[in-house]
C-alpha positions in Angstrom: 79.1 76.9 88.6 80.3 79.4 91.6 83.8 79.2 91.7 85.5 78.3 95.4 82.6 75.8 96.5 83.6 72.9 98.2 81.6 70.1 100.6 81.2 72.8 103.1 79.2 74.8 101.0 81.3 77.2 99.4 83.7 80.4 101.5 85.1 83.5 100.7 86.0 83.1 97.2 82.7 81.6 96.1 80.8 84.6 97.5 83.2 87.2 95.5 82.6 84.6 92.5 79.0 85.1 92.8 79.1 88.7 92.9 77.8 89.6 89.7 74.6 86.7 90.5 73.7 88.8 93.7 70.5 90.7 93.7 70.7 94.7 93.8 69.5 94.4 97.6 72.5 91.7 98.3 74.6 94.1 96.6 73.8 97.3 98.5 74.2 95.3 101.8 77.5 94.1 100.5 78.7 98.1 100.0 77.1 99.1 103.4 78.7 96.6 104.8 82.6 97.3 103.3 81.6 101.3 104.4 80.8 100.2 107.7 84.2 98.7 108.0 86.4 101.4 105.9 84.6 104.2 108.1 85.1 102.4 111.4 81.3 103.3 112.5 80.3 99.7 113.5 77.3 101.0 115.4 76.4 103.7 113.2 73.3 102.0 111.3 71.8 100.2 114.2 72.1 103.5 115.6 70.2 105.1 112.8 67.8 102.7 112.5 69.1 100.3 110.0 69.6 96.9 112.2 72.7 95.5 113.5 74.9 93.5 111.4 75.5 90.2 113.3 72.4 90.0 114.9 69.8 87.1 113.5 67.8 89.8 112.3 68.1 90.7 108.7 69.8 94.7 108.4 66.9 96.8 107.2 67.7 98.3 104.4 67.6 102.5 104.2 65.2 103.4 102.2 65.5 105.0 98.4 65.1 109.1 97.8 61.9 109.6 95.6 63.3 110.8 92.4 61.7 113.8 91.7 60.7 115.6 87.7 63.3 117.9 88.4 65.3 119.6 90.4 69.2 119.7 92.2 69.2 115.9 93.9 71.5 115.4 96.7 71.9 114.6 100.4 73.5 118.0 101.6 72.8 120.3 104.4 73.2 124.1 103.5 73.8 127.0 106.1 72.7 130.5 104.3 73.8 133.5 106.0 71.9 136.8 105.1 73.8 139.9 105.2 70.9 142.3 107.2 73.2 144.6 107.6 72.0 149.1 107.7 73.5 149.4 104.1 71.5 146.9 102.7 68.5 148.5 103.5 64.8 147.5 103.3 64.0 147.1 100.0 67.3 145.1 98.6 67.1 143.4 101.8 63.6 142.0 99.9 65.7 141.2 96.9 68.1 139.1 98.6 64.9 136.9 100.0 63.7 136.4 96.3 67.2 135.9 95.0 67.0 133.0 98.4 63.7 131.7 97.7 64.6 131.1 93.8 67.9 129.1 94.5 66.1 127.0 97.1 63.5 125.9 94.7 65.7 124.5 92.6 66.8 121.5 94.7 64.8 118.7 96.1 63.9 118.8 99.9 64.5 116.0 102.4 61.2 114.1 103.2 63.1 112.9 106.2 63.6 109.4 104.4 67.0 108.0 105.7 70.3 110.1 103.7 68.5 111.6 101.1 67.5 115.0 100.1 68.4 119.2 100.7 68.1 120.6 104.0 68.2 124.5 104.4 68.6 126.5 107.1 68.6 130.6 107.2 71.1 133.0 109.6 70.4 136.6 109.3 73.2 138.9 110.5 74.2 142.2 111.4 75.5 143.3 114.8 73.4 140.0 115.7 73.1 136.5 114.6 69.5 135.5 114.5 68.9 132.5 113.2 65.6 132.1 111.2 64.7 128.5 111.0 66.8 125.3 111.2 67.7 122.6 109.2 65.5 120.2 110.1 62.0 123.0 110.0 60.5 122.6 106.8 59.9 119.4 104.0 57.9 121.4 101.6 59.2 123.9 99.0 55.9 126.5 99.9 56.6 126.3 103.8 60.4 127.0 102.8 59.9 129.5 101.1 56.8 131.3 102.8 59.2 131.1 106.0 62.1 132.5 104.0 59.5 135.8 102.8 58.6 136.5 106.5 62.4 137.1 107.6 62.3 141.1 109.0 65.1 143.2 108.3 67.3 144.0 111.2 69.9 146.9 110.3 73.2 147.8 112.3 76.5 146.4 111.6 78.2 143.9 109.1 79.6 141.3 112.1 80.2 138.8 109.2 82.5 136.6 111.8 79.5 136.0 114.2 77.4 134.5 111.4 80.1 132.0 110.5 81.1 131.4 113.9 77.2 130.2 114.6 77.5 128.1 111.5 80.2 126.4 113.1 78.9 126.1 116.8 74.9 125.5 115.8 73.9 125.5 112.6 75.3 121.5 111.9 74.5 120.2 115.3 71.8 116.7 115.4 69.2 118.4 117.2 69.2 121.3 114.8 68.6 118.7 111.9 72.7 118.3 110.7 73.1 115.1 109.2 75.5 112.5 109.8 77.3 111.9 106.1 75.4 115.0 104.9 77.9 116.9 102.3 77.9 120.9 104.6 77.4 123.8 102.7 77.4 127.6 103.9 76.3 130.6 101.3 77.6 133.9 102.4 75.6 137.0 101.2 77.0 140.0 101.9 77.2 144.0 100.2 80.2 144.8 102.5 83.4 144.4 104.5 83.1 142.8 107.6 84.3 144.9 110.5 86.2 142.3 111.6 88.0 140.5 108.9 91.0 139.2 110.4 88.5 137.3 112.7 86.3 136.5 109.8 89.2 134.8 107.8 90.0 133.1 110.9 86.3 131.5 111.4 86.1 130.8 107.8 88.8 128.6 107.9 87.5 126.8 110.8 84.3 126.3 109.2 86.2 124.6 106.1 88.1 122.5 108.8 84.9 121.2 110.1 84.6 119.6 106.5 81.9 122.3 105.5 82.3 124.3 101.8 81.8 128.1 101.6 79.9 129.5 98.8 81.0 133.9 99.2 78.1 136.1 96.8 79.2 139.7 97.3 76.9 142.4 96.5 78.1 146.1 95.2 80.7 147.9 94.9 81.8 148.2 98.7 82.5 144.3 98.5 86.4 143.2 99.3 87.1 140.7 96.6 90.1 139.8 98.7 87.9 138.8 101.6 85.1 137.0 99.5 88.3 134.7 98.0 89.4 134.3 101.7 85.8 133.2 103.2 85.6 130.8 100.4 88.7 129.8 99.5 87.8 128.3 96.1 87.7 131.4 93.5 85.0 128.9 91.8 82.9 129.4 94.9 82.9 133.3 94.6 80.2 135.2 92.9 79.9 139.1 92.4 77.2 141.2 91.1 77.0 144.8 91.0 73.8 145.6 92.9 70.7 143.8 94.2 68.8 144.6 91.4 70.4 141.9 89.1 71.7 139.6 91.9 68.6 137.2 90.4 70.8 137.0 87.5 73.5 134.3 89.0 70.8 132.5 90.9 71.1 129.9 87.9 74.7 129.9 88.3 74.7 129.6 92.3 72.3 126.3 91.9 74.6 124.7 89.7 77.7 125.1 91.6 75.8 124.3 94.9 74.7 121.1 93.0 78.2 120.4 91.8 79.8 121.3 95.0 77.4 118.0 96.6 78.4 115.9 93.6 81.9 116.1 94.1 82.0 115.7 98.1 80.1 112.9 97.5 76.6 113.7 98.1 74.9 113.5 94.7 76.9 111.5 92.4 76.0 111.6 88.4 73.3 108.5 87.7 71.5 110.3 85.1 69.8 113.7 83.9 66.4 115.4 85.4 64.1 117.2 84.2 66.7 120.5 84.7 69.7 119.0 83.7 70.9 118.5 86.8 72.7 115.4 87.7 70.9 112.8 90.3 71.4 111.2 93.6 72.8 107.3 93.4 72.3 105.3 96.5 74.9 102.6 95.6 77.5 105.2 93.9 76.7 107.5 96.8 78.2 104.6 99.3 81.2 103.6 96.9 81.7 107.7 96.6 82.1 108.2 100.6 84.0 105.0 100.9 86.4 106.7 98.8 85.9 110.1 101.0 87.0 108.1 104.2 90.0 106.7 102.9 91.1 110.1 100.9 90.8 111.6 104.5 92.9 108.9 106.0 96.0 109.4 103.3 95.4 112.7 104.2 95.6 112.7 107.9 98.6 110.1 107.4 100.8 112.2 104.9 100.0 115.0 107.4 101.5 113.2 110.2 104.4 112.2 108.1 104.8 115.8 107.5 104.9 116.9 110.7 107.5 114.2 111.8 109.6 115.6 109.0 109.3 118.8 110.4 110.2 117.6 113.6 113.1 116.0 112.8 114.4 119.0 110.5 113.7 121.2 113.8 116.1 118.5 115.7 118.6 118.3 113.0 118.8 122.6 113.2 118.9 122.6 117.2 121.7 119.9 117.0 123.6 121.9 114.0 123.0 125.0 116.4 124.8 123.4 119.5 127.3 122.2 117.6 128.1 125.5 116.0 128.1 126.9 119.5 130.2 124.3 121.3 132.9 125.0 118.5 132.7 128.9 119.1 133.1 127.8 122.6 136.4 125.9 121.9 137.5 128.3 120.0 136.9 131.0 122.3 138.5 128.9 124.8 141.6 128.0 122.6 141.6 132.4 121.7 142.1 132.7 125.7 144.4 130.1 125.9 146.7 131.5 123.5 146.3 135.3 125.2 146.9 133.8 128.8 150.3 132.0 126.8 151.1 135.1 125.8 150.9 137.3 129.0 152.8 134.6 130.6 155.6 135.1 127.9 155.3 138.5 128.6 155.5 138.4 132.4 158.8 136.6 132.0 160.3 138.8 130.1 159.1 141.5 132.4 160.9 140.0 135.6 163.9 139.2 133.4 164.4 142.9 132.6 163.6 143.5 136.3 166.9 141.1 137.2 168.8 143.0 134.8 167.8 145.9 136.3 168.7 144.9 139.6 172.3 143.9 138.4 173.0 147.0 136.6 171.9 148.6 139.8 174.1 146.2 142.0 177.1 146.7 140.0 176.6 150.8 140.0 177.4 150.6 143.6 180.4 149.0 144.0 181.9 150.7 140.9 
């Protein structure tokens, strides 16, 4: 028997009793319903297609990602900027697009199903951003990567700030195809310094504040390791290789941590093994997983106001200190003259009473 019924046909108690007799669908709309209400986006599935929770209608349910043989599986949206910069050059230019094409096959495409799936969009760079194709252009691994072996080579400049600064203006953005939930990756191939790197550290960091990870592959030997760690800021998301001839040698090694990198935000969380040993996408955990995202962010954004009231009131507590110390010099510069005017006063009277005994002595020479 359901614990908590009683002649009005059970309540609260009898429903969290009943949990484990729920079916998987009850279950699922149980979590979406406790992520609706952590996240604070009441209108976000009816929005999205889903149905309306209080409405007569049942809430459609989203439907499952196809689980494919093999492959990465994940609900991510990755950014990769090509470096097309003059050193490069033609023919490692060409490299870099196999080295693309090969990571890109190793994860499983969105079908446009609801939260499920890889999206990739391309940026070349040099003195301009160009940006290839979008997030949302192709659902088949031959049209991804036919569009990615048609990208021309442009030459010029290494304006590695611009790329990342369209990342964070464009690349994301709903008509573009970004993804609302959708863990945000951006891979950074380059074979040199940016000519701007104080404003490339700058619009990294703004790229990570917009909740996005930065994966930094330098090519070469004209690389600044310095600048790779400050792109990415995660010395686990830097790679290095010495020249485009064996940059298909950590292509492996770049789909695993691009894989891991979604796991761990959220958007591919462990529910078995494929086919290449990757780890695959779990609806349910994937809800309970961002759940945990929202509320991590919430501490987060609390112990950060905390911290600046802390701050704040240290700040106060300094300027206070500070008057205080300067009201006291004040006194005591005002006690200093007090004590100097004391003492010319004392001198001035012993001026004038030598100037009476002058007088006398003066007074009494004449009538001598």
């Amino acid at each position: 028997m359901v614990m908590g019924q009683g002649n009005n046909g059970g309540n609260m108690g009898g429903n969290m009793g009943g949990m484990q007799q729920m079916s998987q669908q009850q279950q699922q709309m149980m979590m979406q319903m406790m992520w609706q209400q952590q996240t604070g986006m009441g209108n976000w599935p009816q929005q999205n297609g889903w149905g309306g929770w209080g409405h007569k209608q049942q809430p459609q349910q989203p439907q499952q990602p196809q689980q494919p043989n093999s492959g990465c599986r994940g609900f991510a949206d990755v950014v990769i900027l090509l470096d097309s910069s003059g050193s490069i050059g033609e023919e490692s230019f060409r490299k870099q697009l196999d080295f693309v094409s090969r990571v890109v096959s190793s994860f499983q495409l969105s079908s446009g199903q609801a939260r499920s799936g890889y999206q990739f969009s391309v940026v070349s760079f040099s003195q301009a951003v160009k940006e290839e194709f979008s997030l949302n252009r192709f659902r088949t691994q031959q049209q991804l990567r036919d569009a990615i072996s048609a990208i021309p080579f442009m030459g010029e400049n290494t304006d590695t700030h611009k790329a990342l600064e369209y990342s964070l203006r464009n690349s994301f953005r709903s008509e573009k195809g970004g993804r609302f939930g959708a863990v945000k990756i951006v891979v950074v191939i380059t074979d040199g310094r940016s000519n701007q790197p104080t404003e490339t550290e700058n619009m990294a960091n703004e790229v990570r504040k917009m909740g996005a990870m930065i994966v930094a592959i330098g090519v070469g030997s004209d690389v600044d390791p310095d600048e790779l760690r400050k792109i990415s800021a995660n010395s686990s998301n830097v790679f290095r290789v010495e020249n485009y001839d064996v940059l298909g040698t950590i292509a492996e090694t770049v789909e695993r941590r691009t894989c891991d990198i979604t796991i761990d935000l959220g958007g591919g969380v462990s529910g078995g093994q494929s086919g290449s040993g990757s780890r695959t996408f779990e609806w349910q955990d994937y809800i309970k997983c961002t759940m945990e995202q929202e509320l991590m962010k919430k501490e987060r954004e609390s112990a950060r106001k905390m911290l600046e009231a802390l701050e704040n009131a240290k700040k106060e507590e300094r300027e206070r200190r500070e008057e205080i110390v300067h009201k006291e010099d004040d006194k005591m510069h005002m006690e200093a003259m007090k004590e100097h005017f004391h003492e010319l006063v004392e001198m001035q009277h012993k001026m004038d009473k030598l100037g009476y005994t002058l007088m006398e002595m003066k007074h009494g020479f004449y009538f001598m």
